[in-house]
C-alpha positions in Angstrom: -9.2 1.9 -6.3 -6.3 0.7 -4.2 -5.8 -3.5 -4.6 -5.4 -5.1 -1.0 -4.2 -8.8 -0.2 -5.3 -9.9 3.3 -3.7 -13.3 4.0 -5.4 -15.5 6.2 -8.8 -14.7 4.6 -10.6 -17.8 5.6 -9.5 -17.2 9.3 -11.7 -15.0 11.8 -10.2 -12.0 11.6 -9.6 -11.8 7.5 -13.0 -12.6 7.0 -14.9 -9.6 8.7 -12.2 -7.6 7.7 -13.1 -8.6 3.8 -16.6 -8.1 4.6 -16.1 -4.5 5.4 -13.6 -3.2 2.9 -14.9 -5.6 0.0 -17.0 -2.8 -1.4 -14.1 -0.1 -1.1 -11.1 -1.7 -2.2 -9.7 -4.3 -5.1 -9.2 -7.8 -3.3 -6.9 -10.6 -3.2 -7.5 -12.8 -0.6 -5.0 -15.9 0.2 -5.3 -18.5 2.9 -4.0 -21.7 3.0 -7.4 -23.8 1.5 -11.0 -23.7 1.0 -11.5 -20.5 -0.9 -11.3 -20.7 -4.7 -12.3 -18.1 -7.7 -11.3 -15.2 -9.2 -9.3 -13.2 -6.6 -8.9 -16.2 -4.4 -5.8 -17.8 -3.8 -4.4 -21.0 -1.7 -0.9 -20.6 -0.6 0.9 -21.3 2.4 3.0 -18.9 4.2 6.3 -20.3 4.6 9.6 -19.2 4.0 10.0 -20.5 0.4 6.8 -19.7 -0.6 6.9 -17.6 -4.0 4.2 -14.5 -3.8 5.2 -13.0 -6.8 2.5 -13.5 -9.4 0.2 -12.8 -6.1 1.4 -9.9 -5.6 1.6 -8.0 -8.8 -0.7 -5.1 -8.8 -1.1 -4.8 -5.3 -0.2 -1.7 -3.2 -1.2 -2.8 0.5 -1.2 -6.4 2.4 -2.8 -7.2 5.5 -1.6 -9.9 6.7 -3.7 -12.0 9.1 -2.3 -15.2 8.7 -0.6 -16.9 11.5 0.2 -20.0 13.2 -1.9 -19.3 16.1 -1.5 -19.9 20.2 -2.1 -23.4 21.2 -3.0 -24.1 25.0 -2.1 -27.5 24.9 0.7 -27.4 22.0 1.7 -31.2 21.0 4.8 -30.6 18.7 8.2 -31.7 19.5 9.5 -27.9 19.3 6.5 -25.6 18.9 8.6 -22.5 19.0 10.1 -23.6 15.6 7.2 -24.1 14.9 5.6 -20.5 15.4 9.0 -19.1 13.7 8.5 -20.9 10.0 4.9 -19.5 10.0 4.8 -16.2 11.9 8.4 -15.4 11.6 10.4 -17.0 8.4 6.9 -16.7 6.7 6.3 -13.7 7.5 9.0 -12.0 6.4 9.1 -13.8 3.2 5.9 -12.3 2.3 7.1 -9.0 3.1 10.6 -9.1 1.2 8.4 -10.0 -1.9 6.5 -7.7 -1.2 8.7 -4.6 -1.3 10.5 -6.1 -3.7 7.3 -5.5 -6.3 6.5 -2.2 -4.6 4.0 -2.8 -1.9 3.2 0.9 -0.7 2.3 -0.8 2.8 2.4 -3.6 4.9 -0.1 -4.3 8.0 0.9 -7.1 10.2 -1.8 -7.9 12.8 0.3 -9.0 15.5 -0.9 -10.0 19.4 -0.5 -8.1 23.0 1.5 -11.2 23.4 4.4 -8.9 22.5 4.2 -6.5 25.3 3.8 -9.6 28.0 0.7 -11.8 29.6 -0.3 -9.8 32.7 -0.6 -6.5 34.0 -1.4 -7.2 37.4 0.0 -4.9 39.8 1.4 -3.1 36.8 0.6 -0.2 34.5 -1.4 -0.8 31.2 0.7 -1.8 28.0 1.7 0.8 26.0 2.8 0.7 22.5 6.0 1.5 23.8 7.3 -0.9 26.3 10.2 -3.2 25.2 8.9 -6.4 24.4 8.8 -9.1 26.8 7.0 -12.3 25.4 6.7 -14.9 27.6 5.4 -17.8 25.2 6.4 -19.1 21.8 3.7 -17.9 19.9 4.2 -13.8 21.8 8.1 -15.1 20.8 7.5 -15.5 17.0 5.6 -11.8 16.6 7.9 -10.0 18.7 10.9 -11.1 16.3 8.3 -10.4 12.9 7.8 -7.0 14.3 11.8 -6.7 14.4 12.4 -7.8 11.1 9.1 -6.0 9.7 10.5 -2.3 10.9 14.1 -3.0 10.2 12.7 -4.3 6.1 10.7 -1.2 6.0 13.5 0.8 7.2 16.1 -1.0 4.4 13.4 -0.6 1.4 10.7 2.3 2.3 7.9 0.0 2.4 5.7 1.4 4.7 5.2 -1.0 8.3 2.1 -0.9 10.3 2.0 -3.1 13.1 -1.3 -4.1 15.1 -1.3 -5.8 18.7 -4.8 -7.0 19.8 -6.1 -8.5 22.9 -8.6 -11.4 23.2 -10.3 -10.6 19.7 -14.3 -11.9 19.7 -17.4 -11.6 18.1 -19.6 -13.9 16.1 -18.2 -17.2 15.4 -15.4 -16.6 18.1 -13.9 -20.0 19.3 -12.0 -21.2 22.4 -12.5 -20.2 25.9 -14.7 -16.8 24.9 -17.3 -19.2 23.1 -16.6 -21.9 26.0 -17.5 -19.7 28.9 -20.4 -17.9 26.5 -22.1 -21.4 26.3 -21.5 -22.2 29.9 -23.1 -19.0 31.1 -26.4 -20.0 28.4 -27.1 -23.0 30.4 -28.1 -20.4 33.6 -26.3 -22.4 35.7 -24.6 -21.1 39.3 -20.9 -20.1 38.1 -18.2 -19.4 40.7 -17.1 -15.9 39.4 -19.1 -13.5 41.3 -15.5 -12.8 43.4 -13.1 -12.1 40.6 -13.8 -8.4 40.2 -11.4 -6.6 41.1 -9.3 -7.7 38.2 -9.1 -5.9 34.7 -9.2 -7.2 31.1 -8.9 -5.4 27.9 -10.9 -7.3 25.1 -11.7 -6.2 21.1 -14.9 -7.1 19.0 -13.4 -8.2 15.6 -15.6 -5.4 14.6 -13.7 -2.4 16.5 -10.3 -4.5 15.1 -11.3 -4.6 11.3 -12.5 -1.1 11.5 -8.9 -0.3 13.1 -7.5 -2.1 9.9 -10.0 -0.4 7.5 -8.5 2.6 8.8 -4.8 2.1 8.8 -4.7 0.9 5.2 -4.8 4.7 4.3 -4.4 6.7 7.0 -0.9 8.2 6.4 0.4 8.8 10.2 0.0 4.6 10.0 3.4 5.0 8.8 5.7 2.5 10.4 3.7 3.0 13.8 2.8 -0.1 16.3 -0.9 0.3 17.3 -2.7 -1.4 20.6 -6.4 -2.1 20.0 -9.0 -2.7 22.4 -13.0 -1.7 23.1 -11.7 1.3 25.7 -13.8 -0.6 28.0 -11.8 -2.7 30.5 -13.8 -5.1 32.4 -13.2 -7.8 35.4 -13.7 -11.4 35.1 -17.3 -11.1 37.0 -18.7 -7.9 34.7 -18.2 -10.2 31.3 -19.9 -13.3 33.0 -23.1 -10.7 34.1 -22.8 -9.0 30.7 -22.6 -12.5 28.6 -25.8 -13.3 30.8 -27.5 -10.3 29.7 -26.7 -10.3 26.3 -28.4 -13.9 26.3 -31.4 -13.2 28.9 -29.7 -15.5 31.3 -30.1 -15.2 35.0 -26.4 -14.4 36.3 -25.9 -16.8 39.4 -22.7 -16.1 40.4 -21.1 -17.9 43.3 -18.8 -16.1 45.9 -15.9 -18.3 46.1 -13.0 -17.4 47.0 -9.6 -16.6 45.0 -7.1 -19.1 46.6 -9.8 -21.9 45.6 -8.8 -20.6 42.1 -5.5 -21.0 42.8 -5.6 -24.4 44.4 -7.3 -25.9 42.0 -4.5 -24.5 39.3 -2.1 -25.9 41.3 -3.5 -29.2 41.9 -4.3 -30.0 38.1 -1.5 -27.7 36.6 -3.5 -25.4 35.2 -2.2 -22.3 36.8 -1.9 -20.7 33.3 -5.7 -20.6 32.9 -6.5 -19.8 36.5 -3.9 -16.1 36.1 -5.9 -15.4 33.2 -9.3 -15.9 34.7 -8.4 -13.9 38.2 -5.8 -11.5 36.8 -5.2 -8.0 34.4 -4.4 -7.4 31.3 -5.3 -4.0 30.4 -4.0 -2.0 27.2 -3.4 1.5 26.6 -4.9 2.4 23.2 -4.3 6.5 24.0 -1.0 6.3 21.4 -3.9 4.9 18.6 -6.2 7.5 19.6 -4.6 10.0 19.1 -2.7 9.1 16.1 -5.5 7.8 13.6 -8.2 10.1 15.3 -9.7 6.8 15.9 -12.1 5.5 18.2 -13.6 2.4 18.9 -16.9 2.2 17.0 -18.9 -0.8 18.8 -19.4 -1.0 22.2 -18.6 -3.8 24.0 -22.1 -5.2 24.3 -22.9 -5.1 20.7 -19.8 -7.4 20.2 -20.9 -9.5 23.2 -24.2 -10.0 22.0 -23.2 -11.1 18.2 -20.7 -13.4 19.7 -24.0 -15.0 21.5 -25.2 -15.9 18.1 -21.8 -19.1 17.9 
């Protein structure tokens, strides 16, 4: 039985992920508090943190820990911020762990890498050259850098993961926001954005994406975009959140540049692109490499993610 550490095991994403492969593999799980017990660790990951003892044994680390995208970022230089966690950190990690002989490493990155829109473009591709546009898409472009140029020094085996919008139950932020909004049954202005595209993943299509790279050996030092396969507009996730919850959907016909204005006006123009614009992935390269598909539709995670 293969022994696996997934970092950031507290988090969303590590625990489904140890909920699916608990009964399969040898666990470790680290995050930075609240778990304790045998096979539980508390560690931050930072540049001088020392994984050694954690690491002994252990043949492949997921690694879902991150310093996550803040909307409304406070610190006096987030992007050095983003670097000592999802950079410096993260590379720590993996030096330690090829230095004990990690067979493979899995960084669960973000579509962040590849850019923030694909309006009027094609879909990413796991091929394009990066082009972040924020700190936090900053920080996991320059991991992934360092992650493939490590495995390439010391034969540690590099699998990188880029998801969307990740949700299911217990999702948080604007998913859960605009899930609650559309309980109330209220009239929602949405019923015009829908000609836009948005590639989303259940947490459950993404662990099982994980589940499946651990040991899958064409993972080998490939970069993986996730999604459902099932690319909605703005207006189709409003009417399918309202279904999933028995809602009436009441969508209003207003029109795009009302959107806009109103981004303008209160400097929320960031929110406003993401609401009316595309962002559509690519997964053909996954597909075809793992022999992978997505297992969940995108209604069964919509309607667990109804449950927040």
């Amino acid at each position: 039985m293969n022994n696996v550490l997934i970092t950031g095991a507290t988090g969303f994403i590590g625990k489904n992920l140890t909920k699916i492969i608990n009964d399969s593999y040898s666990l470790k799980l680290l995050s930075r508090s609240g778990i304790q017990g045998e096979n539980h660790y508390n560690a931050d990951i930072a540049e001088d943190t020392d994984y050694l003892n954690l690491l002994n044994n252990v043949e492949v680390v997921v690694h879902c820990a991150a310093r996550v995208h803040i909307m409304d970022d406070l610190v006096k230089e987030p992007l050095s911020e983003f670097r000592a966690v999802n950079t410096a950190g993260t590379l720590n990690l993996a030096k330690q762990s090829a230095q004990v002989g990690v067979k493979r490493f899995i960084f669960v990155s973000t579509i962040k890498v590849n850019g923030e829109s694909t309006t009027g473009k094609s879909a990413f591709t796991s091929l394009d050259t990066p082009k972040p546009e924020d700190f936090y898409g900053v920080s996991k472009s320059e991991a992934e850098l360092l992650l493939m140029e490590l495995g390439k020094q010391t034969g540690m085996e590099i699998v990188i993961i880029r998801p969307p919008l990740v949700y299911g139950e217990g999702v948080k932020a604007n998913f859960a926001s605009l899930m609650k909004l559309v309980s109330k049954g209220l009239p929602l202005p949405f019923r015009l954005i829908n000609n836009n595209k948005r590639s989303l993943v259940s947490v459950y299509n993404l662990v099982d994406l994980i589940k499946v790279c651990i040991e899958h050996p064409k993972a080998a030092n490939q970069i993986f975009l996730v999604s459902d396969d099932n690319d909605i507009s703005t207006a189709e996730m409003v009417s399918l959140m309202a279904r999933v919850q028995s809602k009436p959907n009441l969508s209003l016909p207003v029109p795009l540049w009302c959107f806009n204005l109103v981004g303008r006006l209160f400097g929320k123009q960031e929110v406003v692109d993401r609401l009316t614009g595309s962002l559509q992935i690519d997964i053909t390269h996954t597909k075809n490499t793992l022999g992978w598909k997505p297992p969940y539709s995108i209604e069964h995670g919509f309607k667990l993610s109804a449950k927040n």
